[in-house]
C-alpha positions in Angstrom: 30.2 -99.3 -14.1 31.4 -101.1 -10.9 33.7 -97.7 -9.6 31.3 -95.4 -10.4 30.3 -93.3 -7.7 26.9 -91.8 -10.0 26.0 -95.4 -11.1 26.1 -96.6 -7.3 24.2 -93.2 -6.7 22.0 -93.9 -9.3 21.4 -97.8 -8.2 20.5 -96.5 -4.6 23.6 -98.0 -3.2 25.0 -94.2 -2.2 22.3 -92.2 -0.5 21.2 -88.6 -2.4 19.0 -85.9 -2.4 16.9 -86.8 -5.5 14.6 -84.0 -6.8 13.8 -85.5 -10.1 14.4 -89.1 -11.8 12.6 -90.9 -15.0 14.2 -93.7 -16.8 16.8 -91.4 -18.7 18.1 -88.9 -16.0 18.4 -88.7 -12.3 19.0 -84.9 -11.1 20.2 -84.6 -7.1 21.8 -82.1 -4.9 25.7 -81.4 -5.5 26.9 -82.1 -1.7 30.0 -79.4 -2.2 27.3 -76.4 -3.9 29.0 -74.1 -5.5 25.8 -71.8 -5.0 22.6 -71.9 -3.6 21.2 -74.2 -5.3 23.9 -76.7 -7.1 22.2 -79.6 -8.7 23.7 -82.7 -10.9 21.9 -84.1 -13.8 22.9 -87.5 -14.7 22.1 -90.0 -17.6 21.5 -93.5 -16.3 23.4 -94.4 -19.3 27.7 -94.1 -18.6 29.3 -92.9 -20.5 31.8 -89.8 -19.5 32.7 -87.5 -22.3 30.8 -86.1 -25.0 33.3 -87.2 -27.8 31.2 -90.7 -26.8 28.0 -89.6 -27.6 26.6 -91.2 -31.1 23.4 -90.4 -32.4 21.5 -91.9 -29.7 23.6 -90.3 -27.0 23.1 -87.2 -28.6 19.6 -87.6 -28.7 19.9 -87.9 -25.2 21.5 -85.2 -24.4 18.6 -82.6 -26.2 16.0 -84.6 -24.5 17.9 -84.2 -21.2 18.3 -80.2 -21.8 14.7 -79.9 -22.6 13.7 -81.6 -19.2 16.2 -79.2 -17.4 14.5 -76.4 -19.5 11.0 -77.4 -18.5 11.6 -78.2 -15.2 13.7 -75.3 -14.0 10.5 -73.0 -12.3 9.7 -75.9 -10.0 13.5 -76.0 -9.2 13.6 -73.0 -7.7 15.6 -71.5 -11.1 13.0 -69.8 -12.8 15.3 -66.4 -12.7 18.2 -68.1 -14.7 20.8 -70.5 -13.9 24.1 -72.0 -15.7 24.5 -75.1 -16.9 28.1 -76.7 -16.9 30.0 -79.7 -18.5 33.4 -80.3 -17.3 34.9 -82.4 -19.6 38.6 -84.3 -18.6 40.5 -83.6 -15.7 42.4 -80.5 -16.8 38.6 -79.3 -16.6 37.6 -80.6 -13.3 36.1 -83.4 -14.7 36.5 -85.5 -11.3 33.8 -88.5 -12.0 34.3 -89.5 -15.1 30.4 -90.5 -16.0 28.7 -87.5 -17.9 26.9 -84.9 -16.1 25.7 -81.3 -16.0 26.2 -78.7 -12.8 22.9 -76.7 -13.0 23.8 -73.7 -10.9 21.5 -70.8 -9.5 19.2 -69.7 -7.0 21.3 -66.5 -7.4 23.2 -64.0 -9.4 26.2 -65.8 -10.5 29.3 -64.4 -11.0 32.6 -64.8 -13.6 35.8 -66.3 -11.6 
């Protein structure tokens, strides 16, 4: 998508600090964390809610949560972290192209 600010991330027109990318995901470093360590994952593939995901998007979607899963020690998250999905506005959603917060690096509170 032209507008997209993670498909121009993702197409190294918008500079970001990449720690992990294969030819489904691309996970960065949120530039407004909301804790220590605040990373994005993002699915080459736009779409921007999960009421878009078919079979194969779903299928995605595990694959990408087992990669979080697996990579999380390296990540610096091996003592827990949240994952998050906003999904429309009235959530937060603010780019509307799929991705998951992946919050830790401390003890996270309820707000």
């Amino acid at each position: 998508m032209e507008n997209c600010v993670f498909c121009k991330i993702m197409a190294g027109e918008i500079p970001s600090a990449r720690v992990y990318e294969d030819g489904e995901i691309v996970i960065f470093r949120d530039i407004e964390p909301k804790a220590k360590i605040h990373l994005l994952c993002v699915p080459r593939e736009h779409f921007a809610l999960l009421s878009e995901a078919d079979d194969a998007r779903a299928a995605l979607l595990g694959r990408t949560l087992q990669k979080i899963g697996a990579l999380a020690p390296q990540l610096g998250l091996a003592d827990g972290y949240r994952l998050i999905i906003n999904q429309g506005e009235n959530a937060g959603q603010s780019v509307h192209h799929l991705h998951i917060h992946i919050l830790g690096g401390q003890t996270l509170e309820w707000e």
